[in-house]
VOPASE-985387 format. One record per residue: residue in three letters; x, y, z of N, C-alpha, C, O, CB in turn. Coordinates in steps of 0.05 Angstrom, whole numbers, padded with zeros to 5 digits, always signed. Each point is the difference from the previous one (the first is absolute). Last residue first. Glycine has a CB too. Layout:
N
ALAXYZXYZXYZXYZXYZ
...
This chain:
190
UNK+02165+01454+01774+00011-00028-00022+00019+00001+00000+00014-00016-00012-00037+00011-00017
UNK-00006+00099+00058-00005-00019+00006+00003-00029-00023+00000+00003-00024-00026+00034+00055
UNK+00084+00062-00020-00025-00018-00011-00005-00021+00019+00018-00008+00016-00009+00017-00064
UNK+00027+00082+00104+00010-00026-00017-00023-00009-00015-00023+00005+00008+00056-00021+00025
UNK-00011+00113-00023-00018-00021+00012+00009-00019-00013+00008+00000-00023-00047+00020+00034
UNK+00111+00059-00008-00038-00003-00007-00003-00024+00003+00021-00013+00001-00032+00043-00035
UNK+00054+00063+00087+00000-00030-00009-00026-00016-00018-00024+00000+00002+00054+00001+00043
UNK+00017+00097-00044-00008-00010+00014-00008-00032-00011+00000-00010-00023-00009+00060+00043
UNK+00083+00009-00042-00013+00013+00031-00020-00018+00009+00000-00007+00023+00003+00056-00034
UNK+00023-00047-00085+00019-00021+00021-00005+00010+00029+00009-00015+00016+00034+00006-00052
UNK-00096+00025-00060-00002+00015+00031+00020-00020+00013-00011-00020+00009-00045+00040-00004
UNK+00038-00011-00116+00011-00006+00021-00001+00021+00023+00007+00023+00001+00017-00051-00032
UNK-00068-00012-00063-00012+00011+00025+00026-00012+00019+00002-00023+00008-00064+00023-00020
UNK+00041-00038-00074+00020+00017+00002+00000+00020+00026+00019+00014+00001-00018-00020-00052
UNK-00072-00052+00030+00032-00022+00003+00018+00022-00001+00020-00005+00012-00028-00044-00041
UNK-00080+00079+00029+00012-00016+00030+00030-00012-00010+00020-00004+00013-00074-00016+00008
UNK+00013+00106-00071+00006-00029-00008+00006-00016+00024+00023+00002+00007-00005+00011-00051
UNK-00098+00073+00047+00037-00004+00002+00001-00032-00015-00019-00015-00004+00036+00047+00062
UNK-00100+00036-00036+00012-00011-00020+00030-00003-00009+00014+00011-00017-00055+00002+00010
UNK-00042-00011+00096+00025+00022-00023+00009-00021-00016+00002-00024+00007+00021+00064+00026
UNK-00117-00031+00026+00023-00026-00002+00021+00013-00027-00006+00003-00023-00035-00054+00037
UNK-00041+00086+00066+00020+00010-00026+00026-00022-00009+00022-00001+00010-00031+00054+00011
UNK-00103-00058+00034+00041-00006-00006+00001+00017-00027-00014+00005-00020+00028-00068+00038
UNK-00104+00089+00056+00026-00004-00018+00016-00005-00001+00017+00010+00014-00024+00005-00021
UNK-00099-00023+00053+00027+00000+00007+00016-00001-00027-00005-00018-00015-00005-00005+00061
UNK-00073+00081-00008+00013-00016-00028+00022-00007+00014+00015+00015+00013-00030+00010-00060
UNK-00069-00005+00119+00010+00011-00018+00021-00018-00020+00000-00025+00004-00011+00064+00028
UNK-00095-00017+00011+00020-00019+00006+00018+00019-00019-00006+00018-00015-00018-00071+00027
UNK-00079+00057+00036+00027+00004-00009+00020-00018-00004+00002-00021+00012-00012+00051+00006
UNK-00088-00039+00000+00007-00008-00025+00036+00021-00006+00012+00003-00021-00081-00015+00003
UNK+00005-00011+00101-00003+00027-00008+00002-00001-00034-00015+00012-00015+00037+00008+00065
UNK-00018-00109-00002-00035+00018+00013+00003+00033-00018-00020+00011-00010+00018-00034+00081
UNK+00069-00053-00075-00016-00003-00018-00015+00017+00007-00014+00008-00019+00019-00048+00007
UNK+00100+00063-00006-00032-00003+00027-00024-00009-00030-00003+00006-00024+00011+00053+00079
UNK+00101-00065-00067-00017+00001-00012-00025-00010+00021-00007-00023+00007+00038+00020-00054
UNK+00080+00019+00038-00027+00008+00016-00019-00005-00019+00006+00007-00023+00011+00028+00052
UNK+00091-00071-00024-00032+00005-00018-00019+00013+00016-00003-00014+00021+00005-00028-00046
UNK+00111+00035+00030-00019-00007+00014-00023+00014-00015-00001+00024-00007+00029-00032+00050
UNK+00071-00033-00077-00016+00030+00003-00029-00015+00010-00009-00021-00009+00033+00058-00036
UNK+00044-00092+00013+00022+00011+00028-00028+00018+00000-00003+00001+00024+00073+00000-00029
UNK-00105-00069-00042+00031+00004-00001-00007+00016+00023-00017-00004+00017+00042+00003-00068
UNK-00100+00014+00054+00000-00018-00028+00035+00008-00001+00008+00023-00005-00069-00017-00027
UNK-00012-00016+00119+00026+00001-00012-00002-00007-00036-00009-00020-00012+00030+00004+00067
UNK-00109+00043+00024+00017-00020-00007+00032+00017-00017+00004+00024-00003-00057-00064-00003
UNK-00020+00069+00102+00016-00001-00028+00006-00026-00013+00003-00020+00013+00019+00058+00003
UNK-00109-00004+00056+00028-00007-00013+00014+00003-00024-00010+00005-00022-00002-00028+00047
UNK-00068+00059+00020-00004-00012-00024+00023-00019-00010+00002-00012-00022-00029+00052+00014
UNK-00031+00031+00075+00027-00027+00011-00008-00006-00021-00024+00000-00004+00033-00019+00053
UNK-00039+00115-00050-00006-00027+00004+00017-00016+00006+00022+00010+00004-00050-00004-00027
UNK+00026+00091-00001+00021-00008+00027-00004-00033+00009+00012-00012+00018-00018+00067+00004
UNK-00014+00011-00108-00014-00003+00012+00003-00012+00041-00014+00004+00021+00001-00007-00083
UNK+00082+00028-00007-00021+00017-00003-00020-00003+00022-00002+00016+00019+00011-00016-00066
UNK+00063-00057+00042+00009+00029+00015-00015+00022-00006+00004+00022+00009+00040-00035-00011
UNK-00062-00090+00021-00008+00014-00018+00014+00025+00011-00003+00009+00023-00041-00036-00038
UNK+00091-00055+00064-00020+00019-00004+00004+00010-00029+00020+00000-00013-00022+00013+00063
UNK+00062-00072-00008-00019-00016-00015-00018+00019+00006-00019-00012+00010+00030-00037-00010
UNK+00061+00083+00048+00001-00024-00014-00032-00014-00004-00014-00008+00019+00068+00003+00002
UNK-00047+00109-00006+00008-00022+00011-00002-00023-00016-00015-00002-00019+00005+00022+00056
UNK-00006+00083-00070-00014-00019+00009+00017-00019+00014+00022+00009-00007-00054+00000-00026
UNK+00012+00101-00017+00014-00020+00020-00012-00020+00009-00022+00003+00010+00042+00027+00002
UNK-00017+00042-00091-00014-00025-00001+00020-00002+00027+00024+00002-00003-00042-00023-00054
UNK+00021+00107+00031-00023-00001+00028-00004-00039-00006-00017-00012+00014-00023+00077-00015
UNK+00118-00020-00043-00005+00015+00029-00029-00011+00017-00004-00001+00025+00029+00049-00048
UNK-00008-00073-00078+00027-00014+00020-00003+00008+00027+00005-00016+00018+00031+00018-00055
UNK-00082+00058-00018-00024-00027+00004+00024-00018+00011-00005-00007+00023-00039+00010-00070
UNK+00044+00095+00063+00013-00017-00017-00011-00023+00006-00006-00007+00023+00044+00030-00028
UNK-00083+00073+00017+00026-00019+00011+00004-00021-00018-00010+00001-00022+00002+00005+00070
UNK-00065+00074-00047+00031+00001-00012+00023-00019+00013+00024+00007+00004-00036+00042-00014
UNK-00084-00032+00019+00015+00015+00022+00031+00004-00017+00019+00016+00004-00049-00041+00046
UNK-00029-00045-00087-00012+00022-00001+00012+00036+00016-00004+00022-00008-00031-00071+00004
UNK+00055-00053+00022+00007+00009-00016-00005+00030-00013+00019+00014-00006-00019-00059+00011
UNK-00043+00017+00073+00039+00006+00009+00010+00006-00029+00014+00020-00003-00001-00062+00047
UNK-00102+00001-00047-00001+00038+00013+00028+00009-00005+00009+00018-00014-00044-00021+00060
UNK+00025-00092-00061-00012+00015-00017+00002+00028-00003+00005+00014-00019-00027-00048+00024
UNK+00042-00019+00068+00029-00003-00018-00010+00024-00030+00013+00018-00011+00003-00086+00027
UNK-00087+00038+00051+00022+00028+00005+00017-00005-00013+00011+00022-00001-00016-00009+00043
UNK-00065-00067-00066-00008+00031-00002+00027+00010+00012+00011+00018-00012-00067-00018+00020
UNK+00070-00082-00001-00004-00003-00028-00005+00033-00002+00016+00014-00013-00037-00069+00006
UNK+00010+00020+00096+00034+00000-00002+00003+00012-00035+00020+00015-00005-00006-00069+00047
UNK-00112+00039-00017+00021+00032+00017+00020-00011-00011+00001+00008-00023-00016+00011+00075
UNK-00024-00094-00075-00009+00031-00017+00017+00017+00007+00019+00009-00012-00065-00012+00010
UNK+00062-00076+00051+00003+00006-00021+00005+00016-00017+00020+00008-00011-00034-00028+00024
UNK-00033+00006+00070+00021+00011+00001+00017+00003-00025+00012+00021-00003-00018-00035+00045
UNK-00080-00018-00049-00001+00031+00007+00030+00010+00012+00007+00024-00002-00062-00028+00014
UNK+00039-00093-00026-00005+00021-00029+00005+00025+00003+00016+00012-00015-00049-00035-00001
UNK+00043-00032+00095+00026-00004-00015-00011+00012-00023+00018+00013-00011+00005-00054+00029
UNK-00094+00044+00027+00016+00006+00019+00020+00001-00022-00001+00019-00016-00016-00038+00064
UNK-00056-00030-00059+00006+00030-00025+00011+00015+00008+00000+00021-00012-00033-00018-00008
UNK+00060-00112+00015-00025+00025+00011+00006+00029-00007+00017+00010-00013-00028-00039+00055
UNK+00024-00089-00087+00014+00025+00003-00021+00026+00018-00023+00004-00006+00052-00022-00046
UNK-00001-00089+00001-00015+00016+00016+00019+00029+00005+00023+00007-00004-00049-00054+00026
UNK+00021-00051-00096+00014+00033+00010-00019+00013+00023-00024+00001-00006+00043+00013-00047
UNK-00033-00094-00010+00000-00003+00025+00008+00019+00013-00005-00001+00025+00007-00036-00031
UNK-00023+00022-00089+00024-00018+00011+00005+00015+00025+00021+00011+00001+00004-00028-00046
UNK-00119+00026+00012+00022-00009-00026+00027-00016+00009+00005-00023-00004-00019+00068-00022
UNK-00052+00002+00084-00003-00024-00004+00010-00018-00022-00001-00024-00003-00028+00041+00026
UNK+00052+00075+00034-00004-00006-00024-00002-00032+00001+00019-00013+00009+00003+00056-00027
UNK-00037+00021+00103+00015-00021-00010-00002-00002-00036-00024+00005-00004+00013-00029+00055
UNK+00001+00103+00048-00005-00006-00028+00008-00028-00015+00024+00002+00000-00018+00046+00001
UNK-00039+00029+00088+00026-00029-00009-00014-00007-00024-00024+00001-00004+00041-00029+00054
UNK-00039+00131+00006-00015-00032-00013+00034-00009-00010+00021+00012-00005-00088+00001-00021
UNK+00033+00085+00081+00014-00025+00001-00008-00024-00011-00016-00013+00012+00026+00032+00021
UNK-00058+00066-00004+00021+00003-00036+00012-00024+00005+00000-00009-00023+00018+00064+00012
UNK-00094-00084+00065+00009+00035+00006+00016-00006-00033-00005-00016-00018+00018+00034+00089
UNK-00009-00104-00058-00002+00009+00027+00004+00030-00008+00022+00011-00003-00003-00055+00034
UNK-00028-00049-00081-00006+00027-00007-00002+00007+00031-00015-00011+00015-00011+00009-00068
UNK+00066-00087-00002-00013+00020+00029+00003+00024-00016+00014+00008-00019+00005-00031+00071
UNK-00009-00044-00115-00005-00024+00017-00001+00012+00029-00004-00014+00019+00028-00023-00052
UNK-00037+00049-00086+00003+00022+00029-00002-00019+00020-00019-00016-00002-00005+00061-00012
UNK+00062-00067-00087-00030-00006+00018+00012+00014+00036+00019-00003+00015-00043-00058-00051
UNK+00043+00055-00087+00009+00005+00026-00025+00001+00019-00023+00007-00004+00065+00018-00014
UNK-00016-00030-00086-00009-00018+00013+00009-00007+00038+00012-00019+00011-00015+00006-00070
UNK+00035+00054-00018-00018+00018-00003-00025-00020+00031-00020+00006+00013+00033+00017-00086
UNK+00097-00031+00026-00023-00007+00011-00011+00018+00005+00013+00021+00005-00004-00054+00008
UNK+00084+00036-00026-00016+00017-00013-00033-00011-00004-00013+00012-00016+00060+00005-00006
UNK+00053-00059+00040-00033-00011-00001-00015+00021-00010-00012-00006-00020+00012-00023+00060
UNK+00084+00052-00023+00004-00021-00012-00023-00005-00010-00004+00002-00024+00038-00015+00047
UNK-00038+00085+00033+00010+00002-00027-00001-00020-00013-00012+00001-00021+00035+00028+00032
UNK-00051-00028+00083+00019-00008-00007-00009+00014-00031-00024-00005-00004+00039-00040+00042
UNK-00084+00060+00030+00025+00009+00002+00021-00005-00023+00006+00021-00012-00019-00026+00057
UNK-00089-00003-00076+00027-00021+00014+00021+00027+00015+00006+00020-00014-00002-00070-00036
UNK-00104+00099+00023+00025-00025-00010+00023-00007+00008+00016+00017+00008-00029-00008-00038
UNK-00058+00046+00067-00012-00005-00024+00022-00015-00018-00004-00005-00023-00029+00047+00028
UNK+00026-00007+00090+00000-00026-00009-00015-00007-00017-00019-00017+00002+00032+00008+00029
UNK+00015+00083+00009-00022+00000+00000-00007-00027-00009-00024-00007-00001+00022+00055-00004
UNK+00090-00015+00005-00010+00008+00021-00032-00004+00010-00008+00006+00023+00048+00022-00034
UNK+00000-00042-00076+00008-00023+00018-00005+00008+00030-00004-00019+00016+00041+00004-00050
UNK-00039+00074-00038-00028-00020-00004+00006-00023+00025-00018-00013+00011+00010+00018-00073
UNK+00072+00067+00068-00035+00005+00006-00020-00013-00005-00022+00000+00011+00031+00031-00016
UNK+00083-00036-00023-00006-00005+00028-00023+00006+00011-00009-00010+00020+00047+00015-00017
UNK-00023+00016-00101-00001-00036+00013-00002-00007+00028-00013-00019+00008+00041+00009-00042
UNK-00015+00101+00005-00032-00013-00007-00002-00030+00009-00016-00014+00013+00010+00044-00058
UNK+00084+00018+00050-00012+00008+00030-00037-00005-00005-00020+00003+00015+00068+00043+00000
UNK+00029-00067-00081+00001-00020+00017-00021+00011+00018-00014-00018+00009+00063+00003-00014
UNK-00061+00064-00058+00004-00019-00013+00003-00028+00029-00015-00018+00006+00040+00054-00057
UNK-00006+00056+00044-00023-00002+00000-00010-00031+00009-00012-00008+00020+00013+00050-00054
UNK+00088-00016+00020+00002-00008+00035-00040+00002-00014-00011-00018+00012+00072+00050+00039
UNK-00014-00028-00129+00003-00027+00020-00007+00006+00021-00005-00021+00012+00037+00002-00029
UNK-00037+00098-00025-00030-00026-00012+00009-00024+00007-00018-00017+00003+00002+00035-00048
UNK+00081+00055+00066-00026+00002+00013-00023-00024-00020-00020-00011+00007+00033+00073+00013
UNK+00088-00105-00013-00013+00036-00007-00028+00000+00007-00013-00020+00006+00041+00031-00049
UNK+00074-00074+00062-00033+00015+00006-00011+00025-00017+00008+00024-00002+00002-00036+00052
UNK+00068-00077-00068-00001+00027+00001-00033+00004+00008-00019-00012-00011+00063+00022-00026
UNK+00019-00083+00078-00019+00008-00018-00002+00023-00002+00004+00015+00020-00024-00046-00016
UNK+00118-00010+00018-00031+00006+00015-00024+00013-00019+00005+00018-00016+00025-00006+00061
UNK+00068-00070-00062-00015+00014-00010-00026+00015+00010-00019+00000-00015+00042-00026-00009
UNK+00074-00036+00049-00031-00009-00006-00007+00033-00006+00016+00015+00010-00030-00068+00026
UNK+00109-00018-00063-00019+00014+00013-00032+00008+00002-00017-00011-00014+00058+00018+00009
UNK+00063-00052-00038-00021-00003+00009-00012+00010+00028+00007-00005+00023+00004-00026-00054
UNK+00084+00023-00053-00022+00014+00023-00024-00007+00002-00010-00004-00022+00028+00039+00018
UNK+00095-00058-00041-00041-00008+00007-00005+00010+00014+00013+00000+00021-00023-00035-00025
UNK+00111+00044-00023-00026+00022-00001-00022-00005+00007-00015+00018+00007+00030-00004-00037
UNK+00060-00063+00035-00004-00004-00021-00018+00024-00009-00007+00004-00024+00018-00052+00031
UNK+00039+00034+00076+00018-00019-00019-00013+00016-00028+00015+00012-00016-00010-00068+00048
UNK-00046+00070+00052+00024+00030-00002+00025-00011-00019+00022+00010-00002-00030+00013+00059
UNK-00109-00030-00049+00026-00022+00001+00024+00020-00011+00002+00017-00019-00030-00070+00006
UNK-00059+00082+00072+00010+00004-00019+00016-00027-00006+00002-00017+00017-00006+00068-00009
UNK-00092-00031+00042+00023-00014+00002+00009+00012-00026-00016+00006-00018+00005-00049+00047
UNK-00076+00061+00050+00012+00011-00025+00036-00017-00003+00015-00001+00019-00050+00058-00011
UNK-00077-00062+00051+00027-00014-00003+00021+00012-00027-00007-00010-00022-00021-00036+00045
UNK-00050+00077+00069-00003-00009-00023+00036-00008-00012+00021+00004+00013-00076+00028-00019
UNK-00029+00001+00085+00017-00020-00011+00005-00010-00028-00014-00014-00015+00001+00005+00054
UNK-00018+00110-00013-00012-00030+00005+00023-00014-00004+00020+00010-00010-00068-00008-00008
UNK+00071+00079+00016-00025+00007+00019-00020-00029+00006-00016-00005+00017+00015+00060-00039
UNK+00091-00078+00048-00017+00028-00011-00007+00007-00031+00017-00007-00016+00007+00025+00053
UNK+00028-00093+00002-00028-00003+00006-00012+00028-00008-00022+00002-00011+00029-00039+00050
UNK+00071-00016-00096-00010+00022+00009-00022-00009+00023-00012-00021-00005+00023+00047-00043
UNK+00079-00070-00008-00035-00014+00012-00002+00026+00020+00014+00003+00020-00014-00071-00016
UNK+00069+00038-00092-00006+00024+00023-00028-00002+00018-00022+00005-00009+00047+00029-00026
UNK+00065-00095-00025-00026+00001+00011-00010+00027+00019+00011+00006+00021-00002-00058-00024
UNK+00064+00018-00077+00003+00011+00028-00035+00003+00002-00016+00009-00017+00074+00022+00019
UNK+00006-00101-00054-00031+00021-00002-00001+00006+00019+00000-00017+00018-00029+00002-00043
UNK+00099-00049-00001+00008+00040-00006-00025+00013+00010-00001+00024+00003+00031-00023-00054
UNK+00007-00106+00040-00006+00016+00027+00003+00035-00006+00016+00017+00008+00008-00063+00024
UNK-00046-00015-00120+00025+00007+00017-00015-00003+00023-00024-00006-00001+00055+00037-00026
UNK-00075-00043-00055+00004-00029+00012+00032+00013+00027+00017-00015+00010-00037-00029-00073
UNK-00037+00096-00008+00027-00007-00013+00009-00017+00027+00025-00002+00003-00011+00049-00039
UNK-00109-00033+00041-00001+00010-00032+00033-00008-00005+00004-00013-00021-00047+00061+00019
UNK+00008-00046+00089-00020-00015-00013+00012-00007-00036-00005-00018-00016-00038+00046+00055
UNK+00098+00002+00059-00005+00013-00023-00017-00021-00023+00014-00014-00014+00033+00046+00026
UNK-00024-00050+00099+00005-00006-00031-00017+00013-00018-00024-00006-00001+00038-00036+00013
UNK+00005+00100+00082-00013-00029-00010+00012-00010-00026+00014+00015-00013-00059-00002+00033
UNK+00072+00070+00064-00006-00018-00019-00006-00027-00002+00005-00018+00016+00014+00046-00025
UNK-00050+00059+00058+00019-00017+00011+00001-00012-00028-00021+00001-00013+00013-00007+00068
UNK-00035+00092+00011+00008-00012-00031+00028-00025+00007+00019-00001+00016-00034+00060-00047
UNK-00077+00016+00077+00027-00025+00010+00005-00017-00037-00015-00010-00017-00008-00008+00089
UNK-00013+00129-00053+00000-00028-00008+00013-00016+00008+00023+00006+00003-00031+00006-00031
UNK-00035+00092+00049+00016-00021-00002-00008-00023-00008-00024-00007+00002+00044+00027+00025
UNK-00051+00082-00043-00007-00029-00001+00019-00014+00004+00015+00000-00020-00045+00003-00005
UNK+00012+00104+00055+00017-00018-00015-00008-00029+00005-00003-00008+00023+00041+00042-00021
């Protein structure tokens, strides 16, 4: 069972104290809110996987394991320069916008990417094997941090390319006729 610490906030959309906030850490950090005035919801969406996405990412980690292009996605540079080679061990920089990276953290990568892959396959539930910590890839397990869009937390890795949708549901009520006397609504400003 997932617990939540929930607390309320000002409701974005009918301007009350009603949006009950649910801030999950399991299986990743993540943020789900109702407004218990007006209906708005906002939430996040985990990517859907299927076998030609995990191909797909576990090709990209491979060119990058070999430093045939940028860690970062953003850049997607081709323009990378080997700076140690020790045995299987080499450091990598893209001279495009400066990213380094070794083939230590790639190869852990991959495995974490291949077994969620397998686990799926086994018949589990892709919610069952993404686990990650604050500002981790829950596919890949990179430090990629989060950002916020409203109340729902964004993933989006640059090294693996997961990420998932954040959704509002903004309902279609009349605010001026909208009565919640339970809860309070925000003073205007001016």
């Amino acid at each position: 069972m997932v617990v939540c610490l929930t607390h309320l906030e000002l409701c974005p959309h009918c301007k009350r104290i009603a949006l009950k906030v649910c801030e999950y850490d399991d299986p990743y950090p993540r943020v789900e809110a109702h407004c218990q005035c007006c209906g708005y919801r906002a939430y996040d969406v985990p990517m859907n996987l299927r076998k030609e996405d995990f191909r797909n990412i576990l090709d990209l980690l491979g060119r990058k394991l070999i430093g045939e292009v940028c860690l970062d996605n953003r850049c997607g540079s081709s323009n990378v320069l080997k700076l140690i080679q020790e045995g299987s061990y080499s450091e990598y920089r893209c001279l495009d916008c400066g990213a380094e990276w070794n083939t230590d953290d790639i190869k852990r990568a991959i495995l974490r990417v291949k077994s969620i892959r397998d686990s799926l396959k086994n018949g589990n539930r892709l919610l069952d094997l993404l686990k990650a910590g604050e500002g981790e890839c829950p596919l890949c397990g990179w430090d990629i941090g989060h950002q916020h869009k409203g109340y729902a937390v964004v993933i989006q890795c640059f090294v693996c390319g997961y990420h998932n949708d954040v959704q509002e549901e903004i309902p279609h009520v009349d605010l001026t006729s909208l009565q919640c006397p339970e809860y309070e609504r925000s003073e205007e400003t001016g």
